[in-house]
N, C-alpha and C positions, 0 to 999 in steps of 0.2 A: 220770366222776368222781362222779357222784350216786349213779348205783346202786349204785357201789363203797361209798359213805356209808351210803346207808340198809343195803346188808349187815353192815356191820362193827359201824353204833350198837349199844349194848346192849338186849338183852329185859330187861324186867322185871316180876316177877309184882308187880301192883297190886292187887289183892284174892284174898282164898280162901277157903274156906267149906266145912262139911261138915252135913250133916244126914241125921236118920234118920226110920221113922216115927213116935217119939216126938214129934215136933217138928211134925207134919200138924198135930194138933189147934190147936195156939194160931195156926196162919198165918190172916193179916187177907188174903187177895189175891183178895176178891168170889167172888161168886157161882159164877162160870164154873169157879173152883179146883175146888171141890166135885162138877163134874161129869166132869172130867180123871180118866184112870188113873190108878195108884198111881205107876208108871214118870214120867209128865209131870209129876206133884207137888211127885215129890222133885227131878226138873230144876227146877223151876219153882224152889220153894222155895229151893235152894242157888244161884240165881245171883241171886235176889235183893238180897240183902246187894251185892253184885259192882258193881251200878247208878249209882254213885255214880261209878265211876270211868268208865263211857260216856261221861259230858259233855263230856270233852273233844276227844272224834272224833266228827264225824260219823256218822250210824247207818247207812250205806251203806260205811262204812269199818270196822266191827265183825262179823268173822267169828263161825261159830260150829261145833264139830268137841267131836261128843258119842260116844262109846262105850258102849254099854247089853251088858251084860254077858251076860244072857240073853234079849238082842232084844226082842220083844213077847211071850214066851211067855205071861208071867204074864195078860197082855189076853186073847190069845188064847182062854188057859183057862177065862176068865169067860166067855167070848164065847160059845165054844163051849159050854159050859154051862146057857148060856140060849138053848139049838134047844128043849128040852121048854118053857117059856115059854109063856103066853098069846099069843098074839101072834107068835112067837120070838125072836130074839136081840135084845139094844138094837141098835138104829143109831147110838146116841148111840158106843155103844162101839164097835163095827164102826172109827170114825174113826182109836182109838186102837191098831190092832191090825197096825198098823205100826213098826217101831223108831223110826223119824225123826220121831213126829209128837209128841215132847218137843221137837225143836227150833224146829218151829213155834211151840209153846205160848210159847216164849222169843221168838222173834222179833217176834210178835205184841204181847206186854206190851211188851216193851222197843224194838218199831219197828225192830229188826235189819233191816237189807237186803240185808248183805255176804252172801259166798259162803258153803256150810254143807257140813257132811262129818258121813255117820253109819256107825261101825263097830259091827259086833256081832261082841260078845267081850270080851277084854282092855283094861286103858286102857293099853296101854306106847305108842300109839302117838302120843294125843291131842295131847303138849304140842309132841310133834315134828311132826305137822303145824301144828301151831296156830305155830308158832315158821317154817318153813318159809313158810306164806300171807303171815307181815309182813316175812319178807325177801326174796320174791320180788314183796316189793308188791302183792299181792293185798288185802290186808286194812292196815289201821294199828292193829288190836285184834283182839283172841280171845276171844270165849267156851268156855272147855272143862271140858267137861263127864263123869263118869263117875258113869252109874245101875248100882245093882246090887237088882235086886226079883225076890221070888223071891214070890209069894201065897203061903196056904195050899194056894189049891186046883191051885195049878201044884208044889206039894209034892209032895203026897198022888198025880201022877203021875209024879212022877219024882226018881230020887237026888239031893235037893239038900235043906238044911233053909230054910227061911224065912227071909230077910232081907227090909231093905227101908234101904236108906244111899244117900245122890247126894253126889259132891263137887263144887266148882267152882273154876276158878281164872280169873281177868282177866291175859293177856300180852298185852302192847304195849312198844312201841319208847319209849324214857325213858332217864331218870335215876333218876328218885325209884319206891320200888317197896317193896314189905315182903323183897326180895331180886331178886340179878339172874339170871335163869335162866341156865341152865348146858347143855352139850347134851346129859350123861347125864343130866337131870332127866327122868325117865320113869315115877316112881313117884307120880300127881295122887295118892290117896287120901293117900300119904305126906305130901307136901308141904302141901297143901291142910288135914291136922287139923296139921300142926306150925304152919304161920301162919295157919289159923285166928281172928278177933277174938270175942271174945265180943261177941254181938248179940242184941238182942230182935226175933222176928218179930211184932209187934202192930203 
């Protein structure tokens, strides 16, 4: 009868958030920000705003299930760019030249412990897992996440133009929510700029 409960309670998206690299510049989030890929920034950055709604679960009870659109290429790119280098490539970057290691970056600030999921590609999948971990009780919260970073110099190799946008949205098991998810909710960028709050990063 319980876990028949906790399937059936309502999802609701409690926060959402979208950001591009416009919005790099003015972020207050110390030192270590500055030393982060482009990819982990914009994670960083969009689920910040989201934090407020943590508190009321436990941080071993807050998942996290991110989608990076074109994996680490853009890292990579740097990465590999700097073999002619004094020295050769950073190390520093080497760390970030993984898809997953934006969700780190989140875990770490925000003390996340719950289980974590990284797809590279598409976000149709993200809210459905995310929605998925808190009814099989895995998680009591989501972090979901969708980077799309495209560098220059990950340009200048291949058919894509420049971007640089991360959304975020917070699902958990509730009532109160800025909406209650739905299980065609599959479009995060969608949703995430429609509820959206206007917020200062400072």
């Amino acid at each position: 009868m319980a876990f028949s409960f906790l399937v059936m309670s309502k999802l609701v998206i409690a926060a959402a958030n979208t950001v591009t690299e416009a919005d790099l510049p003015n972020a207050r989030l110390g030192q270590r920000f500055g030393r982060m890929d482009l990819t982990s920034q914009l994670a960083l950055l969009a689920v910040e705003s989201l934090a407020a709604s943590f508190e009321t679960i436990t941080r071993d009870r807050i998942a996290i299930v991110l989608a990076a659109q074109t994996s680490s290429l853009s890292t990579d790119a740097e990465y590999w760019r700097g073999r002619d280098n004094p020295g050769g490539p950073s190390p520093t970057l080497f760390t970030y030249t993984l898809p997953s290691a934006a969700i780190g970056e989140i875990a770490i600030r925000h003390r996340l412990t719950g289980p974590n999921l990284c797809f590279v590609g598409c976000s149709q999948d993200v809210l459905t897992e995310a929605a998925e971990l808190i009814q099989q009780n895995e998680a009591a919260g989501c972090v979901c996440v969708y980077v799309n970073a495209v560098s220059p110099t990950l340009a200048s190799l291949i058919a894509l133009p420049t971007t640089a946008k991360a959304c975020a949205i917070f699902l958990q098991r509730g009532e109160n929510g800025l909406r209650v998810w739905q299980e065609n909710d599959r479009d995060i960028e969608a949703l995430s700029a429609t509820l959206r709050p206007k917020i200062s990063t400072k």
